[in-house]
C-alpha positions in Angstrom: 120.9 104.7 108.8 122.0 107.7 106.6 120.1 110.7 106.5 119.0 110.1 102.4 117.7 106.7 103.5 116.1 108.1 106.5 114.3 110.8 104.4 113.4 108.0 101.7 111.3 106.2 104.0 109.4 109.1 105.4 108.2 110.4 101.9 107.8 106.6 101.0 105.2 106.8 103.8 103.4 109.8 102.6 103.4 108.2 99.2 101.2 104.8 101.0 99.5 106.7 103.3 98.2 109.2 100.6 97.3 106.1 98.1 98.4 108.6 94.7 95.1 109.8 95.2 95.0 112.9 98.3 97.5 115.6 98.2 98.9 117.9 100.9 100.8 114.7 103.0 104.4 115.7 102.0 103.0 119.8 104.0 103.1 117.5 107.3 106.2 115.6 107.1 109.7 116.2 108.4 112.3 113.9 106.7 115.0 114.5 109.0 114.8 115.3 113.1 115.3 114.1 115.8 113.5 113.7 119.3 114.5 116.9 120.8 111.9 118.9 118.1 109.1 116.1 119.4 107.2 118.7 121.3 107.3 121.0 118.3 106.0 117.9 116.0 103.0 117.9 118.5 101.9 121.1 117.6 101.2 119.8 113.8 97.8 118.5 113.4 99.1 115.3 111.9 102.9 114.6 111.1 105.3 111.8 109.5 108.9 112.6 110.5 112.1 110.6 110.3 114.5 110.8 113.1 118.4 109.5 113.2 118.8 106.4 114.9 120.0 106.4 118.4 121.1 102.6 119.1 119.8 101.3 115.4 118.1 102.3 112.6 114.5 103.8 112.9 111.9 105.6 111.4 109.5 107.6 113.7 106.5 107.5 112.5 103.8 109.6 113.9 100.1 110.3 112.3 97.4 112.2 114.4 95.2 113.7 111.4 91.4 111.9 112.4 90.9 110.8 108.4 94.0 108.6 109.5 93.8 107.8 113.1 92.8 104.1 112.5 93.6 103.6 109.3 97.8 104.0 109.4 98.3 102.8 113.3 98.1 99.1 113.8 97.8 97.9 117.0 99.4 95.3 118.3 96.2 93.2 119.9 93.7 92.5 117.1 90.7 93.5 117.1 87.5 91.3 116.7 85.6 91.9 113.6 82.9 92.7 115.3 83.6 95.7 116.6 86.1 96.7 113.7 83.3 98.9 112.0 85.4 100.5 109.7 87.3 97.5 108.6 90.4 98.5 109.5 92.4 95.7 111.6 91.5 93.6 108.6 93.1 95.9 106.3 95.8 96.2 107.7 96.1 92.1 108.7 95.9 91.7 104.5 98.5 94.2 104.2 101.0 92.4 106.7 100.0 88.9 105.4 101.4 90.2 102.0 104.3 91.5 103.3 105.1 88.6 104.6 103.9 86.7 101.9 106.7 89.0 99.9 103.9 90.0 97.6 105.8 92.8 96.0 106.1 96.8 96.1 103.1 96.9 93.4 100.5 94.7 95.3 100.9 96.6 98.5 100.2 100.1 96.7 97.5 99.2 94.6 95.9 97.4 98.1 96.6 101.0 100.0 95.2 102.8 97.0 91.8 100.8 96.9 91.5 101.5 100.8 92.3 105.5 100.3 89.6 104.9 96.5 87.1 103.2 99.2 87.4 106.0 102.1 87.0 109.0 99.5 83.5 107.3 98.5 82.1 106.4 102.1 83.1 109.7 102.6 80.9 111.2 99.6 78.1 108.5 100.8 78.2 110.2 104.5 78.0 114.0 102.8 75.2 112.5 100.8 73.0 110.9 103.4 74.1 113.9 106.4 73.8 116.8 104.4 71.8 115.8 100.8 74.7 116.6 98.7 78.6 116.2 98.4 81.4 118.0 96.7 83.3 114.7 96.6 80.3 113.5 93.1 80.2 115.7 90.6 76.6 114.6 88.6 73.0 115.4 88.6 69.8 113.3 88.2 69.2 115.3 84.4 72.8 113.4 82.9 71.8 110.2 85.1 67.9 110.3 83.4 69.9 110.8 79.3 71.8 107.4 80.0 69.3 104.7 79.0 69.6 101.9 81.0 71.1 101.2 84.8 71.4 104.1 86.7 73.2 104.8 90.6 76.0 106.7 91.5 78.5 105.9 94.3 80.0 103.2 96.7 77.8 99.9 96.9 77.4 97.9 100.0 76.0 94.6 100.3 73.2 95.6 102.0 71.6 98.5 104.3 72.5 97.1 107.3 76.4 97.1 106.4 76.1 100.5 104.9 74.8 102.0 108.3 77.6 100.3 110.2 80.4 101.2 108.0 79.3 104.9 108.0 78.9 105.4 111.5 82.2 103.5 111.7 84.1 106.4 109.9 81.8 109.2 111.2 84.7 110.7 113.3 87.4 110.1 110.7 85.4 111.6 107.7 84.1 115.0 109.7 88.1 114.9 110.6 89.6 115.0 107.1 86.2 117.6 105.9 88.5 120.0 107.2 92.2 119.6 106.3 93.9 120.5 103.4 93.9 117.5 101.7 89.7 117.5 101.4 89.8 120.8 99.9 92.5 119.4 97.2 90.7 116.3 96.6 87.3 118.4 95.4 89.7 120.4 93.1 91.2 117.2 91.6 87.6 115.7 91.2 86.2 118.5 89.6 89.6 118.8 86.8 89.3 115.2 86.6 85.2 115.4 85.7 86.1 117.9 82.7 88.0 115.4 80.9 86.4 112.2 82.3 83.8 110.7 79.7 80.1 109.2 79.9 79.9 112.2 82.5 75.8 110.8 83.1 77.0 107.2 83.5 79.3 105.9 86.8 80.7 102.9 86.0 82.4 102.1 89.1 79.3 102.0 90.6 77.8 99.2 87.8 81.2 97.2 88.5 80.8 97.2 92.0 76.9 96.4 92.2 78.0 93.4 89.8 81.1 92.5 92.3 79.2 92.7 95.6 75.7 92.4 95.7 73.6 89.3 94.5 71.3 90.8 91.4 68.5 89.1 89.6 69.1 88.4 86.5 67.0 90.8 84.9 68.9 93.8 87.2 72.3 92.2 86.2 70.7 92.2 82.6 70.4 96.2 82.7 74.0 96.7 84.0 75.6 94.8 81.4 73.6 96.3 78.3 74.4 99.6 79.6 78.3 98.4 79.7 78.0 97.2 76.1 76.1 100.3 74.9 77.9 103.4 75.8 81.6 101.7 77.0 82.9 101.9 72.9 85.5 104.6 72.5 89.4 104.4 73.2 88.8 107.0 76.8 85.7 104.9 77.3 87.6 101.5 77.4 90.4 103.3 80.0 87.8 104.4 82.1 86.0 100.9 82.1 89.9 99.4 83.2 90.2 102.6 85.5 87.4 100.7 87.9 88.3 97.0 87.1 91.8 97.2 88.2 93.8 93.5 87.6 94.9 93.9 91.1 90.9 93.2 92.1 90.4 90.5 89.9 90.4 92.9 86.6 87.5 91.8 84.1 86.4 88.9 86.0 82.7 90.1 87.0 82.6 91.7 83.5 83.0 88.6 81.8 80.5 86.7 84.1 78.2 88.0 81.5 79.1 85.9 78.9 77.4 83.0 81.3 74.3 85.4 81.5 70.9 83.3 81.0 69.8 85.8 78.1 71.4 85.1 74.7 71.2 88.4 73.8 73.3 89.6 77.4 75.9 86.8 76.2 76.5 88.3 72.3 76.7 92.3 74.2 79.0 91.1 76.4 81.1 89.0 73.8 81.3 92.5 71.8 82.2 94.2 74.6 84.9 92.0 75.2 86.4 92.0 71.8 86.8 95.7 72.1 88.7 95.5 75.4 91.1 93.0 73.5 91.6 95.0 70.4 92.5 98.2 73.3 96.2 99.6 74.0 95.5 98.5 77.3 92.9 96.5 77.2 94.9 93.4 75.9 96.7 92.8 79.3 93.0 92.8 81.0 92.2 90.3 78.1 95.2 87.9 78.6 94.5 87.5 82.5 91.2 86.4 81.9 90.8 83.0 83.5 90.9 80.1 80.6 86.6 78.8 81.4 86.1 82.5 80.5 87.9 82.7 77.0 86.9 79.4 76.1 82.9 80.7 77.0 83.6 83.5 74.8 85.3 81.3 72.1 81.8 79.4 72.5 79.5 82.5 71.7 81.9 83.8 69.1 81.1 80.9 67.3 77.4 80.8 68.0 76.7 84.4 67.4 78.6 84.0 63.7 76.7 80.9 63.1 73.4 82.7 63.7 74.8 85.2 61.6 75.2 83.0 58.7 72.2 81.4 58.9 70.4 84.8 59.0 72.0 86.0 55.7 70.9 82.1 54.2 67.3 83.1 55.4 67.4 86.3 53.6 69.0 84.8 50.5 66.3 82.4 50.5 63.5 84.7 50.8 65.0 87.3 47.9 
């Protein structure tokens, strides 16, 4: 294998590993060596190196760092799923399936980049419940209290049960990473990301999430989507809305559950809400891979809400 290609796949693997989201891989790898400098390598707390084959082609790859310990090795032996707390054999048995599935370059980043999204926000959860605050949110409770409507900040779990397990699952890993390089980038980025990020009071990730995992009454699932439809309006609110609803996880899907909401009222927010997504620069292709049952619902309370609409203008014609 020829050197370029050799040092292609080594910063290919920093790219994956990092997810496009943490910085400071590329410090800890060596494109080109070769197993004489091994001993050296060990020294480095965490290190991706290529090497030149030696019978056939081969890329070493090593990773030590704790943040990345489990996540990037893959044993051989599966693990049961009970005791993979952190969910990590499972991960990485999705990742092979689609690779040999020949899912496509863009599947498997976006899938590495929601695992690196996910660990970056247990991680804040851990700081949060350890030590009562984390530099990984940037927010307080007075920008929370000036958005009317659902409230909540952070990752969601199912339930309490699963949150305990996956924390102490990643205990070792996240007190690992809390003091590398990359942690220290990652607050920087969040904080210059936070100064041009809009509806600073409002997380929406959070609202997505408690919408895709847990199982809400309707009068809780009521809240979250009239808080979608009120403040989600502008152009930068729309990307940020799509920022959180990736198409690679099913995009708008559990947005547009809303439109089969038992309140009429729920089903007309959600129908605007909807029409501004379509109308967005980017929206559109969130729009078009909407499933057809949900276009034709919102086809449906198009219809209804511009019948009502007309029959409320006849009323007030009729009274005048």
């Amino acid at each position: 294998m020829p050197s370029g290609e050799v040092a292609e796949a080594v910063l290919a693997a920093c790219a994956l590993a990092s997810g496009g989201i943490l910085r400071g891989f590329t410090r800890y790898a060596f494109p080109y060596t070769d197993l004489t400098k091994v001993d050296d390598l060990l020294k480095v707390p965490g290190f991706i190196a290529g090497r030149p084959p030696i019978t056939e082609g081969l890329v070493y790859f090593q990773q030590q760092n704790p943040t990345y310990a489990n996540l990037v090795h893959h044993s051989s032996s599966s693990n049961s799923s009970s005791s993979d707390l952190t969910g990590d054999a499972a991960f990485m048995a999705d990742i092979q399936r689609s690779i040999a599935t020949r899912a496509g370059e863009r599947v498997i980043r976006a899938k590495w980049r929601a695992w690196v999204l996910k660990f970056t926000r247990i991680a804040a959860a851990f700081e949060e419940s350890v030590y009562g605050a984390s530099a990984l949110y940037i927010g307080n409770e007075e920008e929370e209290a000036s958005i009317a409507g659902a409230h909540g900040h952070g990752y969601v779990w199912v339930d309490e049960a699963t949150k305990a397990k996956e924390l102490a699952g990643n205990v070792t890993r996240i007190e690992g990473w809390r003091n590398t390089r990359s942690y220290y980038s990652f607050i920087q980025d969040v904080a210059q990301l936070y100064t041009l990020r809009p509806l600073k009071g409002l997380d929406l990730a959070h609202l997505h999430d408690r919408l895709r995992t847990q199982r809400l009454t309707p009068a809780q699932s009521k809240d979250i989507y009239d808080t979608l439809a009120r403040y989600v309006r502008s152009y930068d609110d729309i990307c940020l809305l799509l920022s959180v609803a990736p198409e690679s996880t099913a995009g708008l899907f559990y947005v547009a559950l809303g439109l089969f909401h038992k309140d009429k009222g729920v089903r007309f927010k959600t129908a605007e809400l909807l029409e501004r997504v379509a109308d967005h620069e980017a929206g559109q292709h969130w729009w078009r891979a909407l499933s057809r049952f949900e276009k034709l619902a919102f086809g449906r309370i198009v219809k209804e809400r511009e019948a009502e609409g007309i029959k409320a203008r006849a009323e007030e014609e009729g009274e005048g």
